[in-house]
C-alpha positions in Angstrom: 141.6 119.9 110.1 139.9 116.7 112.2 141.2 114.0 109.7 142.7 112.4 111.7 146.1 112.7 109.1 148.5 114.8 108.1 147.5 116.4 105.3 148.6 119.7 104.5 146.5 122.2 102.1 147.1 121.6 98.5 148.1 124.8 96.4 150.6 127.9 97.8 148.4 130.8 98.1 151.5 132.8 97.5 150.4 132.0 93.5 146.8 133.7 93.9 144.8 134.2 92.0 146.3 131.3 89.1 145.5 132.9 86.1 146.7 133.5 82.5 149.9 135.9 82.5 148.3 139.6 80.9 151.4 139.3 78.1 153.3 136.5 76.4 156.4 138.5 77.5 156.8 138.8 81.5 157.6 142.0 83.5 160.2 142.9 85.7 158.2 144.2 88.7 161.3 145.2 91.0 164.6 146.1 90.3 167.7 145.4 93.3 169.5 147.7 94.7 173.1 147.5 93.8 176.6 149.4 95.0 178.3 149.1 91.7 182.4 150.1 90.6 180.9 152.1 87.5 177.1 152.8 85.7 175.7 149.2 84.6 172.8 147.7 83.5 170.3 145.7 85.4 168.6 143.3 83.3 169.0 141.6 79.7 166.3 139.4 77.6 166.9 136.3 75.6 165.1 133.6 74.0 165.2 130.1 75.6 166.3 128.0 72.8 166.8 124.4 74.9 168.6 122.0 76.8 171.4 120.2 77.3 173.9 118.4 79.9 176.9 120.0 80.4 180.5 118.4 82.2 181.7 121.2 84.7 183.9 121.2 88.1 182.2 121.6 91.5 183.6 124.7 93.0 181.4 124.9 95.6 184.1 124.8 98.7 180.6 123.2 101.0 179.7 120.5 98.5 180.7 116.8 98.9 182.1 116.7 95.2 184.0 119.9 95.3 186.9 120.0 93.1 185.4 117.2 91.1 183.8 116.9 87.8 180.2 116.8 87.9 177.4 116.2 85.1 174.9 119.1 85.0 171.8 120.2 83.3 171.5 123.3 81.7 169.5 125.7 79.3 170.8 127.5 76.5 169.5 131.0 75.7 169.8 132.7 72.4 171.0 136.2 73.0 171.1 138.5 70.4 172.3 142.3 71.1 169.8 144.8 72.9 169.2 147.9 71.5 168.8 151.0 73.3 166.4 153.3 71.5 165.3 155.4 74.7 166.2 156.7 78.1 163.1 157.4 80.6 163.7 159.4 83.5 161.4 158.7 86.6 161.0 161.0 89.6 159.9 159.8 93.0 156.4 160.6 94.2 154.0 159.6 97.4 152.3 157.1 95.1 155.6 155.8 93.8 158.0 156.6 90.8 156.4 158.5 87.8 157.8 159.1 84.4 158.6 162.4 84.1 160.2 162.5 80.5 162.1 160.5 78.1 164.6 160.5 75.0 164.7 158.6 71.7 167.6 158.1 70.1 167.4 159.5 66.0 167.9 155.9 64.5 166.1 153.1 64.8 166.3 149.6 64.0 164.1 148.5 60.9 161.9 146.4 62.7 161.0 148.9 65.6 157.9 150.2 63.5 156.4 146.8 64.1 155.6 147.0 67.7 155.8 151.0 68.0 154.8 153.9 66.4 158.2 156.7 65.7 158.1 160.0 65.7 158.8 161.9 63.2 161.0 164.6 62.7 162.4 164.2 65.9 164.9 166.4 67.4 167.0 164.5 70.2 169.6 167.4 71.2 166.8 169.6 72.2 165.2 166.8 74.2 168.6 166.2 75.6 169.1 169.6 76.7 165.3 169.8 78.3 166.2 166.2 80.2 169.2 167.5 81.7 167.3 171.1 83.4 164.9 167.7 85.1 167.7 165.7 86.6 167.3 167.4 90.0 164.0 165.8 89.9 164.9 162.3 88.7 165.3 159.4 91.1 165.9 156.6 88.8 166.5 156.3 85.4 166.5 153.3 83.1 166.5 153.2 79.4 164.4 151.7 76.8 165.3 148.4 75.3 164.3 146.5 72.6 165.3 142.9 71.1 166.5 141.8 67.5 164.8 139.0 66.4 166.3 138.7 63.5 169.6 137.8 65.3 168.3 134.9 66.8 167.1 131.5 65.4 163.6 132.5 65.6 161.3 133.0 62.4 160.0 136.3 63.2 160.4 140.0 63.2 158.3 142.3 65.4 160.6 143.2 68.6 160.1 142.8 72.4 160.0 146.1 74.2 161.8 146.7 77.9 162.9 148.9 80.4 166.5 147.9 82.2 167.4 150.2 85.0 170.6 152.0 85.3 172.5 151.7 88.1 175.2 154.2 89.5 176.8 156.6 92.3 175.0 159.1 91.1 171.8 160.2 88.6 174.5 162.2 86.8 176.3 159.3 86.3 173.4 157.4 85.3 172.6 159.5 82.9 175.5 159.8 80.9 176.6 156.2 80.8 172.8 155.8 79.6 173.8 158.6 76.9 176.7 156.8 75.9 175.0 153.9 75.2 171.9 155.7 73.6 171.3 154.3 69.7 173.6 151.7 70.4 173.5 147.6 71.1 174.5 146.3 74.1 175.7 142.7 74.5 175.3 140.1 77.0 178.7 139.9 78.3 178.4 143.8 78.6 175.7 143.4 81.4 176.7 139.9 82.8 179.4 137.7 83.4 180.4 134.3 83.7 179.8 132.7 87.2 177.1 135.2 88.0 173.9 134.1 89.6 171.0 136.2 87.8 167.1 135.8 88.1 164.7 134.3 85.9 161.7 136.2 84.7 159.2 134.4 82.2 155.8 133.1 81.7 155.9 129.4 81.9 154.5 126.6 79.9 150.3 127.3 79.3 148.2 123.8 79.9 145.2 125.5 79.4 142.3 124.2 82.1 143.5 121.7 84.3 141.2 119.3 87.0 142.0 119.4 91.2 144.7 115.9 90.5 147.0 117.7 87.9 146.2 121.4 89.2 147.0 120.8 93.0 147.9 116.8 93.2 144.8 115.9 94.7 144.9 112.4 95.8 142.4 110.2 93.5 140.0 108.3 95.1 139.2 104.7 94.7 136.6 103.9 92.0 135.2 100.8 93.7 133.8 101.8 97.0 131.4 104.9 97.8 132.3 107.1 95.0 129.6 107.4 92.5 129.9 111.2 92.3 133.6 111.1 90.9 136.6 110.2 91.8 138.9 112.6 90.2 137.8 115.7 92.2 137.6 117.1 95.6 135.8 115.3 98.8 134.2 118.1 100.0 134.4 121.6 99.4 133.6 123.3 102.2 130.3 125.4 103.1 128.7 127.6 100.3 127.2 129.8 102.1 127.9 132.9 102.4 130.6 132.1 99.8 132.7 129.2 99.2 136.9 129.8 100.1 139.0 130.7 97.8 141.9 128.5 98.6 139.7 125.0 98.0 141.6 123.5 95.4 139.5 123.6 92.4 139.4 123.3 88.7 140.8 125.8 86.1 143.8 127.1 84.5 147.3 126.0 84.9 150.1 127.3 83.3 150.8 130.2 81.3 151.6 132.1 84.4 154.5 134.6 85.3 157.3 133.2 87.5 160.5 134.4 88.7 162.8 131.8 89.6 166.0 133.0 92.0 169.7 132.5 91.2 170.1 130.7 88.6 173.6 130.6 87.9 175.5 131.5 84.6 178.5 129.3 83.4 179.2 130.5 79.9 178.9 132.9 77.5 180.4 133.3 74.1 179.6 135.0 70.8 179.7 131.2 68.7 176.2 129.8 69.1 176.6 126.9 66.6 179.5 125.1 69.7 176.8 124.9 71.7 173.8 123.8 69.4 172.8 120.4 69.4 173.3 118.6 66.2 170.3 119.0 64.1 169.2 122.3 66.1 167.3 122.3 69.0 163.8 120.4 68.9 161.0 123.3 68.6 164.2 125.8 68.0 166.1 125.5 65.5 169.8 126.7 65.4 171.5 129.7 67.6 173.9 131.2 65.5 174.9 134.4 67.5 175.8 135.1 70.9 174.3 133.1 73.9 173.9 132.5 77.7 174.1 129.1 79.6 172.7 128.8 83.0 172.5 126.2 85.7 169.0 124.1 85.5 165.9 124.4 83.7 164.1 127.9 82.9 159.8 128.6 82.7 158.8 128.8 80.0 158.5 126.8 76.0 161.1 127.0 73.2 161.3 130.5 71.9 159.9 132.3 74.8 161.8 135.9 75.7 163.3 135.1 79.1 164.3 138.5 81.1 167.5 138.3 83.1 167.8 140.5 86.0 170.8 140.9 89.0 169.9 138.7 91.7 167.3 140.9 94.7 168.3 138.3 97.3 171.8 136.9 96.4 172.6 133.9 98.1 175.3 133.7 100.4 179.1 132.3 100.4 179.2 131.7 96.5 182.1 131.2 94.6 183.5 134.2 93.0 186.1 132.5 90.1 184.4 131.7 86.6 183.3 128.0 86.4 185.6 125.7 84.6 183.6 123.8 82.1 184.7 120.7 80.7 182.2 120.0 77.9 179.0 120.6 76.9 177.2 117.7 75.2 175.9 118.6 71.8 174.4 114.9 70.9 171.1 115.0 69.0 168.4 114.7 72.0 166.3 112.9 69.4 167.4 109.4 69.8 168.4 107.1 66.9 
């Protein structure tokens, strides 16, 4: 670059273009492809309700502290029961997978209206029996999802909406383990399981519009010598003509973007939110009273944002395969005094 310096670029361009996430609630883009025993689901959603440290033992055979205990950070998710009110088949096409049909189950839970309109005077064994004449046709199959706010610590109502694929030996077997669980919840620990790694999907933290310091860590530039046009900004930015280059940092937004983060591992899960709330609730949360989730490390996103869950699409290598033995989990007030 002829500075004379190292200085690399500022800013992946793997993150073009940084703007605002479309939704509040992030999309699963991809879903991995997985050998399993029996039909299972791919994904889950929960709401990120804080942090805390918790007391576990390293059981990582290649780590220096293996077999001892370790103090960890970790996030606790709220995780109310799924309910599956629909199954979407999809059939493979040269411009990708298109729906082809779907099936609603014939109750609902209370809230559903809010985001959705119902049908009415639906009949679900005659769009059972016009599903199954398609399956030749289907490639995939997931089913429809939605949350139960009411379940968690949050103050609100209106549902989240998602599709979790099913995976299987077969589409036949697909489709009737998606059957069976039609108009029914589905819990956590029915998807997951204690040690897994899993990844994060969320839209993080919004910090609305940002300069080049904060936005790319631009180095400032001294005030007292040769700097009348600013200091807080870019040296140069390049020619403008024809057209400037898109990957000159610049000003704008930061935050509120989508961001999957890999294999972030889960070390409990239980159905007793209040043994792992922190006295007082959680800052910005409140209190989980249901069933929840505790991973490894920090998550995107703010308090009460839906966090999707899916099986890891690049699973790392040589992990351990036993459940995590956790000591304790601290549930100290994080507001001082």
């Amino acid at each position: 670059m002829g500075r004379g310096v190292h200085a690399p670029r500022r800013g992946s361009l793997g993150f073009y273009p940084r703007v605002r996430a479309r939704r509040i609630v992030a999309r699963i883009r991809r879903w991995p492809s997985i050998e399993a025993e029996k039909p299972q689901l791919l994904g889950f959603a929960a709401y990120k309700a804080g942090m805390t440290h918790a007391v576990i033992v390293e059981d990582r055979p290649t780590s220096p502290f293996y077999g001892r205990e370790i103090v960890k950070a970790v996030t606790i998710l709220d995780a109310p029961p799924l309910f599956i009110f629909g199954i979407r088949l999809y059939a493979s096409t040269p411009y990708g997978l298109k729906s082809i049909y779907e099936v609603l189950a014939d109750n609902y839970p209370k809230d559903l209206g809010r985001r959705v309109t119902l049908p009415k005077n639906y009949n679900k064994e005659e769009a059972i029996a016009q599903a199954q004449q398609l399956l030749d046709r289907v490639a995939e199959i997931r089913v429809l999802a939605c949350t139960q706010p009411r379940l968690s610590g949050l103050r609100k109502k209106t549902p989240e909406i998602m599709e979790i694929k099913v995976t299987a030996k077969s589409v036949q077997d697909a489709w009737n383990y998606a059957l069976s669980i039609l108009g029914k919840d589905v819990k956590a620990t029915d998807v997951f399981k204690e040690g897994q790694y899993v990844d994060v999907i969320a839209v993080t933290k919004g910090k609305g519009f940002q300069g080049v310091i904060k936005r790319y860590g631009v180095k400032i530039m001294p005030r007292w010598h040769k700097h009348r046009k600013g200091h807080r900004r870019v040296g140069s930015v390049g020619p403008q003509h024809p057209d400037m280059s898109y990957a000159i940092p610049r000003p704008g937004q930061l935050g509120f973007h989508q961001r999957t983060e890999y294999n972030k591992r889960i070390i409990k899960m239980g159905d007793d939110g209040l043994s792992v709330t922190v006295k007082g609730g959680f800052v910005g949360y409140g209190v989980v009273r249901g069933q929840y989730i505790v991973l490894l490390g920090s998550l995107p996103g703010s308090k009460g944002r839906l966090i999707k869950l899916r099986y890891p699409i690049r699973p790392p290598r040589n992990v351990p395969t036993t459940t995590p033995k956790v000591i304790e989990i601290n549930i100290e007030s994080k507001q001082g005094g």
